[in-house]
C-alpha positions as CSV (number, residue, x, y, z in Angstrom):
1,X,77.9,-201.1,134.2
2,X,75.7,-198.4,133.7
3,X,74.1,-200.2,130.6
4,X,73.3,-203.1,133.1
5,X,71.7,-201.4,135.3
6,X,69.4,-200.2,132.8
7,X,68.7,-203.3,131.0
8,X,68.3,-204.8,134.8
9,X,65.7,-202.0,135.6
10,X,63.4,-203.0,132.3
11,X,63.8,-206.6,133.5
12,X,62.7,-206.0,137.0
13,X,59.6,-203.7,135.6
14,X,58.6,-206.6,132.9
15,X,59.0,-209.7,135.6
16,X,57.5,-207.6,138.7
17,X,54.5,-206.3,136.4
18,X,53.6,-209.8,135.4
19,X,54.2,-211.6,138.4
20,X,52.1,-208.8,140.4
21,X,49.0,-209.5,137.9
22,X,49.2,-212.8,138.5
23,X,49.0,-212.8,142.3
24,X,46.8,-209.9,142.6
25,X,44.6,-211.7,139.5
26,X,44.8,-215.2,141.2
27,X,45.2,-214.2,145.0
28,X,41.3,-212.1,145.0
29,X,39.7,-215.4,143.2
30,X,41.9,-217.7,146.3
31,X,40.6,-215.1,148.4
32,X,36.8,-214.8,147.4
33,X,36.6,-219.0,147.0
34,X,38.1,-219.2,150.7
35,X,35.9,-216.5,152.1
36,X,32.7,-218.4,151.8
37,X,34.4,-222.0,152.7
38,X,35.5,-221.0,156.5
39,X,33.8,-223.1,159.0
40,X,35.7,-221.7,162.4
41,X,34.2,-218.9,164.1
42,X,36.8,-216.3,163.1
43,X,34.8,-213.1,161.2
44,X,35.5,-209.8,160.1
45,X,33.5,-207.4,162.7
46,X,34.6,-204.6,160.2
47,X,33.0,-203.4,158.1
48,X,32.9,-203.5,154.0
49,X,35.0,-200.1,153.5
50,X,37.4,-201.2,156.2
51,X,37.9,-204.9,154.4
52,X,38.4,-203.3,151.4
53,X,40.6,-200.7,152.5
54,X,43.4,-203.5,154.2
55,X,42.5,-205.6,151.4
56,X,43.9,-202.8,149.4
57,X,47.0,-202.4,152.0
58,X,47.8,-205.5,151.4
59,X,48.0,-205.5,147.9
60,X,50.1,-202.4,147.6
61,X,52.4,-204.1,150.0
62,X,52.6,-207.3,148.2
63,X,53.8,-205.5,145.2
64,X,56.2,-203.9,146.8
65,X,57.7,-206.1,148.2
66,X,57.7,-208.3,144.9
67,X,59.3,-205.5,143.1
68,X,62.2,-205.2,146.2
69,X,62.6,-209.1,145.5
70,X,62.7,-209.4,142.2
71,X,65.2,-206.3,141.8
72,X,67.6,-208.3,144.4
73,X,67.3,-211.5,142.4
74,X,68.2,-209.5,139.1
75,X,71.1,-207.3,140.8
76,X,72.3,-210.6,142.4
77,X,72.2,-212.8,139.1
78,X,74.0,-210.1,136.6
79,X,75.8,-207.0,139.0
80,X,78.6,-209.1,141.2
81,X,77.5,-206.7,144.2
82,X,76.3,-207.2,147.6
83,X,72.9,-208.6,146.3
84,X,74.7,-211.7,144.8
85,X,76.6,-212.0,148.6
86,X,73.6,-212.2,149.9
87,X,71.9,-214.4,147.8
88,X,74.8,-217.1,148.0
89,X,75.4,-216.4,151.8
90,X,71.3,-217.0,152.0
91,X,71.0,-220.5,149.7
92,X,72.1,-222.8,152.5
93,X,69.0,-221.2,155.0
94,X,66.7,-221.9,152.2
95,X,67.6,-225.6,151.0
96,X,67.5,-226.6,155.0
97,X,64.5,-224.3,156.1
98,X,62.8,-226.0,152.4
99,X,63.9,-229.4,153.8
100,X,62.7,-229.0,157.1
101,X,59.3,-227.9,156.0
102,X,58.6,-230.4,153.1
103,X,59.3,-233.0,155.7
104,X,57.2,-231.7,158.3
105,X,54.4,-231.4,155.6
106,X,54.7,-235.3,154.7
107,X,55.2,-236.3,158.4
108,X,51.5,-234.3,159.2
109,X,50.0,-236.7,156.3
110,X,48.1,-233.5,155.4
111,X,48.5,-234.3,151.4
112,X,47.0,-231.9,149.2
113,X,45.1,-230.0,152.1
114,X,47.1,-227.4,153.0
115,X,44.6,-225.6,155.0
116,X,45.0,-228.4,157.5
117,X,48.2,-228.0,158.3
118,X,47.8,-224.9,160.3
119,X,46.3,-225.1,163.4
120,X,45.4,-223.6,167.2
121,X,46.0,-220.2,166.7
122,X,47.5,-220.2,163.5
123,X,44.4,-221.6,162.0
124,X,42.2,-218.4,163.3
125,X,45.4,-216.5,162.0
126,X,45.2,-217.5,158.6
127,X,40.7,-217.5,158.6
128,X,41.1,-214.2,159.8
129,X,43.3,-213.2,156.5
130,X,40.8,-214.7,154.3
131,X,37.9,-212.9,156.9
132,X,40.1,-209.4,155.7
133,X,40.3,-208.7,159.7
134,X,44.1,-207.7,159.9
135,X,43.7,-207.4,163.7
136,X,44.3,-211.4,164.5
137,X,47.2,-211.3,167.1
138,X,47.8,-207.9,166.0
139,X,48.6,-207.5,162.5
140,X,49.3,-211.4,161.7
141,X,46.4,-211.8,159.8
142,X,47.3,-209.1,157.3
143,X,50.3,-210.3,157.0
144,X,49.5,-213.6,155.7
145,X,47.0,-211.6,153.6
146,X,50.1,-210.2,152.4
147,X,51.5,-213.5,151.4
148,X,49.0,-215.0,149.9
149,X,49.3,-212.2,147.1
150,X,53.2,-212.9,147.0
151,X,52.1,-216.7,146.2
152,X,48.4,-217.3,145.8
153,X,47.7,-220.6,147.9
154,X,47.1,-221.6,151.2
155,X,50.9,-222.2,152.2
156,X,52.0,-219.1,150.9
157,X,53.0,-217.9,155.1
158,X,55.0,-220.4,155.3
159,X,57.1,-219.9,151.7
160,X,57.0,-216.3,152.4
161,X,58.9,-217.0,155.8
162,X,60.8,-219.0,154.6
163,X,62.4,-216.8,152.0
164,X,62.5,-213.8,154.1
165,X,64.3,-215.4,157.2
166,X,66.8,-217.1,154.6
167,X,67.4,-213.5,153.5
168,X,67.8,-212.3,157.3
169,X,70.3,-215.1,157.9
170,X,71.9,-214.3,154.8
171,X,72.3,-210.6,155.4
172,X,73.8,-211.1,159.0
173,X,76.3,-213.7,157.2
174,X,77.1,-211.0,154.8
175,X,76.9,-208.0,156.9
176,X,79.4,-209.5,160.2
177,X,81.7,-211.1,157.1
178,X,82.0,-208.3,155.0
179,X,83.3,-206.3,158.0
180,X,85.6,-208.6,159.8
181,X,86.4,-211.1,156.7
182,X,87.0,-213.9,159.2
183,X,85.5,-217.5,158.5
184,X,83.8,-217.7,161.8
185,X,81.0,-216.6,160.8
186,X,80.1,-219.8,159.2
187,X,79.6,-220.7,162.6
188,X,76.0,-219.6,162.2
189,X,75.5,-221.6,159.8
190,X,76.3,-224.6,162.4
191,X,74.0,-223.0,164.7
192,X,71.1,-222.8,162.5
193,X,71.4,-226.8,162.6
194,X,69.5,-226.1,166.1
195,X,66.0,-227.6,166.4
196,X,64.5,-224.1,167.7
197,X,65.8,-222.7,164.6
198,X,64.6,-225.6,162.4
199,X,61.5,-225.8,164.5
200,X,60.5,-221.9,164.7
201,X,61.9,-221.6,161.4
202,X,59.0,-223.3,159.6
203,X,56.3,-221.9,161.5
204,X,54.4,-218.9,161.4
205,X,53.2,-217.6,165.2
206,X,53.8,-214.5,165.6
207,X,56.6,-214.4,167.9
208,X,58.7,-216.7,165.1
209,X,58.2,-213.5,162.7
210,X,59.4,-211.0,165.2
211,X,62.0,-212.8,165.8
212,X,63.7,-212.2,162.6
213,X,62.5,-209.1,161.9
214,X,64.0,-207.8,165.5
215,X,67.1,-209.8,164.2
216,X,67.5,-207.7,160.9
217,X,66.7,-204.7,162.6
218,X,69.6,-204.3,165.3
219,X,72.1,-205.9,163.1
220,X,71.5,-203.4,160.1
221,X,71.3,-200.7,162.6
222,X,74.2,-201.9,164.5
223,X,76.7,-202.3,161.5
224,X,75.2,-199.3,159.5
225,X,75.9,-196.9,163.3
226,X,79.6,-198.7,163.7
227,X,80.6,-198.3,159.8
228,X,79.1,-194.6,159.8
229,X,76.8,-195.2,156.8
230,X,75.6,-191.5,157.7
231,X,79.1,-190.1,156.4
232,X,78.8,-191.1,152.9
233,X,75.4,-189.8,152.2
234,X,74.8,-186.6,151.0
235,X,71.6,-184.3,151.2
236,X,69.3,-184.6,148.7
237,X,68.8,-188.3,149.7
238,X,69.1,-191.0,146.9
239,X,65.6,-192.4,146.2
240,X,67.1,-195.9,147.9
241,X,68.0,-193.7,150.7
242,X,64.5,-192.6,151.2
243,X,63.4,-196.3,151.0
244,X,66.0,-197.5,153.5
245,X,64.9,-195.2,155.8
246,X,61.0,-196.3,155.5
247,X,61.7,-199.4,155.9
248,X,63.6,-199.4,158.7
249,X,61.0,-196.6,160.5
250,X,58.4,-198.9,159.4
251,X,59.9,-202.2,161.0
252,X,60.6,-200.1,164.3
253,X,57.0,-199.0,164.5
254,X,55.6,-201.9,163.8
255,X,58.2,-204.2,166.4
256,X,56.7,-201.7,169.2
257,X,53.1,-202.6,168.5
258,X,53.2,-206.1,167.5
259,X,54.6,-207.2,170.6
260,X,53.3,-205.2,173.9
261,X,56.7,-205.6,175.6
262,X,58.3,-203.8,172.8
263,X,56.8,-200.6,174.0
264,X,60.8,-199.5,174.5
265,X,61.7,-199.3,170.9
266,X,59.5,-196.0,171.2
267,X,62.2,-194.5,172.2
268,X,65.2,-197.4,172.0
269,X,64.3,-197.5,168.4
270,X,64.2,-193.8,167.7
271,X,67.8,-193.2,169.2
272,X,69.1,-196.0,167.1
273,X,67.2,-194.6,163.6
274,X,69.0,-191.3,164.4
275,X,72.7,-192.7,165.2
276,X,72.6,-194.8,162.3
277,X,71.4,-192.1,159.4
278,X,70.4,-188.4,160.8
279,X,73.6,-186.1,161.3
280,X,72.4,-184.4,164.7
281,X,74.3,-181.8,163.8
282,X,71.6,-180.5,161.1
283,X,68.9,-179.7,163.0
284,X,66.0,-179.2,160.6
285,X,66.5,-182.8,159.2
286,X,66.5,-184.3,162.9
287,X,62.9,-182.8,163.6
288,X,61.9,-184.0,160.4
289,X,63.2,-187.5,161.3
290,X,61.8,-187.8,164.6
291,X,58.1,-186.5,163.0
292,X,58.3,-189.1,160.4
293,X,58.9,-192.0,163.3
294,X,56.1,-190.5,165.0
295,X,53.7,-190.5,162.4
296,X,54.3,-194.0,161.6
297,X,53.8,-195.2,165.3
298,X,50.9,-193.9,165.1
299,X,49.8,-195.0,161.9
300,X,50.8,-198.6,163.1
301,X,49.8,-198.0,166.7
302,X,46.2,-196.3,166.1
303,X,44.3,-199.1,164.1
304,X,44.8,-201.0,166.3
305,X,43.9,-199.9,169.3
306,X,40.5,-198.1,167.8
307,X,39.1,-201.5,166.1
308,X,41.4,-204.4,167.4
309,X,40.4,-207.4,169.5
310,X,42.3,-207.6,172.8
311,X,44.7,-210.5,172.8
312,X,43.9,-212.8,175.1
313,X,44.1,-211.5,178.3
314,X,45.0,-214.1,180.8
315,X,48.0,-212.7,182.0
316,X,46.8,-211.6,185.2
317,X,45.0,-214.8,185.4
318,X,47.9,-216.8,185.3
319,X,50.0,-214.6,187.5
320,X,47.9,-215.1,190.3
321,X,47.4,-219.2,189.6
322,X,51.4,-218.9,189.8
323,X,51.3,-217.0,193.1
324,X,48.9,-219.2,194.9
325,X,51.6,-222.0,194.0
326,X,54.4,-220.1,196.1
327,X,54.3,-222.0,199.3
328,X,55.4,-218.6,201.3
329,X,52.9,-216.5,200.0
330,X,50.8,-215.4,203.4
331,X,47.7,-215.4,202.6
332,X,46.6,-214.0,205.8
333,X,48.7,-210.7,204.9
334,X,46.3,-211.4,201.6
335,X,42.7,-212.3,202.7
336,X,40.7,-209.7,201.8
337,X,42.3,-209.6,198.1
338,X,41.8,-213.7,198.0
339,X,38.1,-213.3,198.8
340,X,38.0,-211.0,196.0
341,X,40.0,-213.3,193.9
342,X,37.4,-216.2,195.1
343,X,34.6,-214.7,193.3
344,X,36.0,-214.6,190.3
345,X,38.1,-217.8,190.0
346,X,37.6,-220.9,192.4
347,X,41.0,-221.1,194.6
348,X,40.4,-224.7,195.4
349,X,40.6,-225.5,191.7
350,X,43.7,-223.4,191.5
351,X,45.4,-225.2,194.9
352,X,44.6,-228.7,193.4
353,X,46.1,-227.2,189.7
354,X,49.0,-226.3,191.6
355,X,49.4,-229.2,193.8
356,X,49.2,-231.6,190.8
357,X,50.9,-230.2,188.3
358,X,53.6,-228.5,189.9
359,X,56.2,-226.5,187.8
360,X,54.4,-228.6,184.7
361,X,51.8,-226.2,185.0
362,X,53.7,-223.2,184.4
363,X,54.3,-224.4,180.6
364,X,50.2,-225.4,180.4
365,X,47.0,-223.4,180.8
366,X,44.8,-225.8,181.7
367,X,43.8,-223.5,184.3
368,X,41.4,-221.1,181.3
369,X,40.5,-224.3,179.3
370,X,38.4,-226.8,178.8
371,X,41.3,-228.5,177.9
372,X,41.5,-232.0,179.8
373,X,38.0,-232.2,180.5
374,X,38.2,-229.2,182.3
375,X,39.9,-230.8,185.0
376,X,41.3,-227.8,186.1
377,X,38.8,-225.1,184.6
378,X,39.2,-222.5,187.6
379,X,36.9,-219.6,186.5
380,X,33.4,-219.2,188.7
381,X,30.4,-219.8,186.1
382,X,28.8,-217.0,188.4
383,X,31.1,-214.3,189.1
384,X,30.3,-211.6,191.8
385,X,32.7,-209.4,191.2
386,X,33.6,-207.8,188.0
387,X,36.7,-208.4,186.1
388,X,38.3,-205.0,187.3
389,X,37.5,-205.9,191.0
390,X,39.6,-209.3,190.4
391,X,42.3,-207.5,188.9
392,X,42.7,-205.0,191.3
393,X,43.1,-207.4,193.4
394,X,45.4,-209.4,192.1
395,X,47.3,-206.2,191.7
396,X,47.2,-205.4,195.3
397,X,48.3,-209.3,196.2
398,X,51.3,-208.4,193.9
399,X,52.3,-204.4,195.9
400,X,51.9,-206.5,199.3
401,X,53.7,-210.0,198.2
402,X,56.2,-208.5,195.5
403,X,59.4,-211.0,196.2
404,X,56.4,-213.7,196.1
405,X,55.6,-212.6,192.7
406,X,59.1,-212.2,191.7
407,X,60.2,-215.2,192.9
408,X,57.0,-217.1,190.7
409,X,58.2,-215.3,187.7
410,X,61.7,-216.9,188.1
411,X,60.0,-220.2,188.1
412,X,58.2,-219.3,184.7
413,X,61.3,-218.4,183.3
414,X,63.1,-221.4,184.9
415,X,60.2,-223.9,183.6
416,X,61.0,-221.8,179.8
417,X,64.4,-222.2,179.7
418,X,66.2,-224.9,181.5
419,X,66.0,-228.1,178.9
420,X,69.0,-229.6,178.6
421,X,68.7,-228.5,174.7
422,X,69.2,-226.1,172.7
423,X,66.1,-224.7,173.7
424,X,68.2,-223.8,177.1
425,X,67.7,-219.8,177.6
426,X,69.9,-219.6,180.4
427,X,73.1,-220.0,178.2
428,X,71.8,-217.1,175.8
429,X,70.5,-214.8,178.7
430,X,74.3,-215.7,179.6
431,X,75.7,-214.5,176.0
432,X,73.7,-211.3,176.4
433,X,75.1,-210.6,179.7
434,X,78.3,-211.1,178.4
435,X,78.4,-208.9,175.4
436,X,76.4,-206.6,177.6
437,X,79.5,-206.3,179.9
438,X,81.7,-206.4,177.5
439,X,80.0,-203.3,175.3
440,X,80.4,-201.3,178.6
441,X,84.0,-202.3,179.0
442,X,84.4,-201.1,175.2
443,X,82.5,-197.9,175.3
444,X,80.0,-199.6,172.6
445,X,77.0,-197.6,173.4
446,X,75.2,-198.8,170.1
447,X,75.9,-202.1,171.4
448,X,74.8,-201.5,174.9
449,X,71.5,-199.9,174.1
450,X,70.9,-202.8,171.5
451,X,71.2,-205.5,174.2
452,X,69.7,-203.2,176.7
453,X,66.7,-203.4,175.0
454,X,66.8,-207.2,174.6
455,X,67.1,-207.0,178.9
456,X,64.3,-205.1,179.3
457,X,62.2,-207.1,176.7
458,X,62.7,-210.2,178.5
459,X,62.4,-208.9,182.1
460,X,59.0,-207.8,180.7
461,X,58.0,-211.0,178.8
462,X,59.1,-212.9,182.1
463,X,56.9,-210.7,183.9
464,X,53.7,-210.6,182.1
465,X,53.6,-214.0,180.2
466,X,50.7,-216.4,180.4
467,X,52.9,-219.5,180.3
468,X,56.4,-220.5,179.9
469,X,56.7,-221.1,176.7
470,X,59.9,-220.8,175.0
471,X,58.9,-218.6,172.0
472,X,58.3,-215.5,174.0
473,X,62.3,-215.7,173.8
474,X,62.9,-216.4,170.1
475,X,64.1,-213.0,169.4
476,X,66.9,-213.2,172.5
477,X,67.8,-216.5,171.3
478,X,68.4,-215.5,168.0
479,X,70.7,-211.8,169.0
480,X,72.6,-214.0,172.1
481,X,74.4,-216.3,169.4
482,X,74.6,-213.9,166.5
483,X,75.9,-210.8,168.9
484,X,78.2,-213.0,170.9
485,X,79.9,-213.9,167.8
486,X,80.4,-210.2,167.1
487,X,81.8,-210.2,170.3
488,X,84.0,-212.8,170.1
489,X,85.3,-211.3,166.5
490,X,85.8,-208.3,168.4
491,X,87.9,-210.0,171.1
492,X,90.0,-211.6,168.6
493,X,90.9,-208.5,166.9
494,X,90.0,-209.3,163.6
495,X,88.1,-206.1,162.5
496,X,87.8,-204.9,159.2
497,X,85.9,-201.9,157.9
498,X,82.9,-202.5,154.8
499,X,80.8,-200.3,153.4
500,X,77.1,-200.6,154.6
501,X,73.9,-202.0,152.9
C-alpha cells in the first residue's frame, strides 16, 4: 500500500504539472484574444495591479484545485478507498447532468459559438471574467475566471459545474450510505430525475452554485460532528487535516458573503467548524480556530465591499410595488410616505402594474425595465427626492403597515413556490419543518442548528427578494429532500457508524 501511494503521488505531480501548463499556457492566450473581442458594456473599473493580482488568484486556485482532482481520480482508479466510492457513487450525476447539457446546447442551435449560449446575467458574468473584474454578482466572475483555467474555453463554467456538483451528489450518496448502509439512498438518485435539478444543474447563476456548495457544506459538517471525526485526530494535524479545515473555513466565509442572506453562517457557521474539528476542551487551539475563521471573513468579506459594484438594488423597489398591490394597505395611515414615494416612482404606473398583472407580477420586473416597451417602467425621469428620502420612506410604510408587508411577502413566496411541479417549495419548506421537529424531539442539536439556518435563510430571502423566482430557494430545495431522507433513515433505525471523509 505504502508503495502505491508513492507511485500515486509521482503520478498526480507529473499529470497535475502538465495539465496546469497547459491551462495556465492556453487559458492567458483564451483570455487575452477574449479581452479585446467583448462588445457588452461590462469593464473592469480596476485597475492594472488589481487585474493582475485576481488574475493571479485565480490561477493559484485553478491549480489547486486541479491537483485536489487529479489526486482523487488517481486514489479512486488504483487505492479501493473512499475516493473510488465516490467516484462510482458520482458517475450516474455526470452522464445525466452531461446529457442534459449537451441537449440543451443542440436545442439553443448555438453550434460552435459557445459564447452565445450564456445570456442575461450570465453573459455580463462571464465578460466580466474575461474583463478580470471578480466583483460580478459578487465573486461569480472570478469564479468562471477560475474555470476557464481548469478547461481553457468558453464553456468551461458549465463543465466545471458539472463535475463538481456530480462530486457533491456523489459525496452525499457516499457519505449518508457509508453510515447507515441502507439502499435508500438511491432514492436520490430518483430525485435528481427532477427538472429543477436537471434544469439548475446545467446552469451557472449564482444561486445554482451555492446551492451545492451550501449542500456539501452541512452534510460534511453534519456527518463529520455525528461520527466525531474530532476523536480520531491527533495534534500535530496531518497536512490533509490542515487542508480539510481551509477548505471548509474557506466555503463558510465565502457562503456568508456571496449571498447577503447568509450573513448567519457568521456565526451558524463558526459553531458548526468548532463541533465538527476543535476539541473545546483545549483552549489555545479554539482561539486559534476562531482567528483563522475571522481572518478569512474578512479576507472574503473586505474586497468586496471596498471595490465591488452593488448588486442591483431593487429590493426596496419592489417591496413597495408589492405593497401598493395589497388591497388593505391604508394609504391614508400612509400619505405623507406615498407623496414621498410619488417623487421617486409614479404610483399610477405601479396601480395599473398591479391591477394588470396581478400575482403574475410578483415573478416579473417589468416594473425597473424597459422590458415590454416599458409598459410598466414606474421610475420618475425627474426625481425630487433623493434615493435615501424614497427609501426611508418606504421603510416607514413598512414600521406603520407591517402585517401588510408581511402578508405581500407571503404572496411572493406563494407566487415562488406553489407549481404543481417539482418546483413546489411548499413540500420542502414542509420536509424542513419536519426534520426540524423531529431534531428537537431527538436532541440533534447539529441538526437543529443546520436547518435553523436554512429557516432563517429563507425567512430572509422571502423578505428581501426582488421577485419570486424559484432559485432564491435552490439551496432549501436541495437540504429538504437530502436531510429528510436522513431523517427518515433515522426513523427506521437503520444507523450504522463510518469513519469520516
Amino acid at each position: 500500500m505504502k508503495q502505491i501511494v508513492k507511485e500515486n503521488k509521482t503520478v498526480v505531480l507529473l499529470i497535475s504539472a502538465i495539465w496546469s501548463v497547459l491551462s495556465v499556457l492556453f487559458g492567458l492566450i483564451f483570455i487575452k484574444k477574449k479581452y479585446s473581442t467583448i462588445t457588452s458594456n461590462v469593464y473592469s473599473s480596476a485597475g492594472r495591479e488589481a487585474q493582475f493580482f485576481w488574475l493571479f488568484i485565480a490561477i493559484i486556485i485553478a491549480v489547486f484545485s486541479i491537483v485536489l482532482l487529479v489526486n482523487f481520480i488517481i486514489n479512486a482508479i488504483t487505492i479501493k478507498g473512499y475516493e473510488r466510492q465516490i467516484l462510482v457513487c458520482s458517475l450516474p450525476f455526470i452522464l445525466l447532468l452531461s446529457v442534459c447539457f449537451f441537449y440543451s446546447y443542440i436545442r439553443a442551435g448555438v453550434g460552435y459559438s459557445s459564447y452565445n449560449y450564456f445570456v442575461g446575467d450570465v453573459r455580463n458574468v462571464w465578460d466580466s471574467a474575461v474583463r478580470l473584474y471578480p466583483y460580478s454578482f459578487v465573486y461569480t466572475s472570478e469564479l468562471f475566471l477560475i474555470c476557464f483555467f481548469v478547461f481553457p474555453f468558453s464553456l468551461a463554467p458549465i463543465a466545471v459545474k458539472i463535475l463538481f456538483e456530480s462530486f457533491v451528489m456523489g459525496y452525499v450518496v457516499y457519505r449518508i450510505n457509508a453510515h447507515y448502509k441502507s439502499k435508500l439512498v438511491y432514492l436520490l438518485y430518483v430525485f435528481c430525475l427532477t427538472m429543477p435539478f436537471r434544469h439548475l444543474g446545467i446552469g451557472v447563476e449564482r444561486m445554482h452554485w451555492y446551492g451545492f456548495v451550501y449542500l456539501f457544506v452541512t452534510v460534511k459538517l453534519y456527518f463529520d460532528i455525528l461520527e466525531g471525526i474530532k476523536k480520531d485526530r491527533r495534534l500535530p494535524l496531518k497536512v490533509e487535516d490542515w487542508i480539510t479545515e481551509l477548505i471548509m473555513i474557506f466555503m463558510i466565509s465565502l457562503l456568508t458573503v456571496w449571498r447577503r442572506e447568509g450573513i448567519y453562517l457568521l456565526l451558524f457557521g463558526g459553531i458548526l467548524l468548532i463541533k465538527a474539528y476543535v476539541d473545546v476542551s483545549d483552549k489555545e487551539r479554539v482561539i486559534k480556530f476562531i482567528l483563522s475563521f475571522a481572518i478569512c471573513e474578512l479576507l472574503v468579506f473586505v474586497p468586496v465591499m471596498m471595490n465591488g459594484v452593488a448588486e442591483k438594488g431593487i429590493e426596496i423597489d419592489a417591496i413597495v410595488v408589492h405593497i401598493l398591490g395589497e388591497p388593505s394597505l391604508d394609504r391614508q395611515k400612509v400619505r405623507d410616505e406615498l407623496d414621498v414615494v410619488d417623487q421617486y416612482i409614479d404610483i399610477a404606473i405601479v396601480d395599473k402594474y398591479n391591477s394588470e398583472m396581478g400575482l403574475h407580477g410578483f415573478e416579473m420586473n417589468w416594473f425597473d425595465t424597459y422590458y415590454n416597451d416599458g409598459l410598466y417602467y414606474m421610475q420618475r425621469e425627474q426625481k425630487t427626492v433623493s434615493y435615501e428620502q424614497f427609501e426611508k420612506a418606504v421603510i416607514s410604510i413598512i414600521k406603520k403597515e407591517p402585517l401588510v408587508f408581511i402578508k405581500s411577502r407571503i404572496k411572493a413566496y406563494y407566487v415562488a413556490g406553489h407549481s404543481l411541479s417539482s418546483y413546489n417549495l411548499f413540500i420542502p419548506l414542509g420536509l424542513i419543518l419536519m426534520s426540524f421537529a423531529w431534531s428537537i424531539v431527538k436532541n440533534n442539536y447539529t441538526m437543529i442548528m443546520i436547518l435553523l439556518g436554512v429557516l432563517l435563510h429563507v425567512t430572509i430571502t422571502t423578505l428581501a427578494m426582488p421577485a419570486s423566482f424559484f432559485k432564491y430557494f435552490f439551496h432549501m430545495w436541495l437540504l429538504a429532500y437530502v436531510f429528510a431522507l436522513i431523517v427518515f433513515m433515522d426513523f427506521l433505525k437503520v444507523k450504522k457508524h463510518s469513519n469520516g471523509y
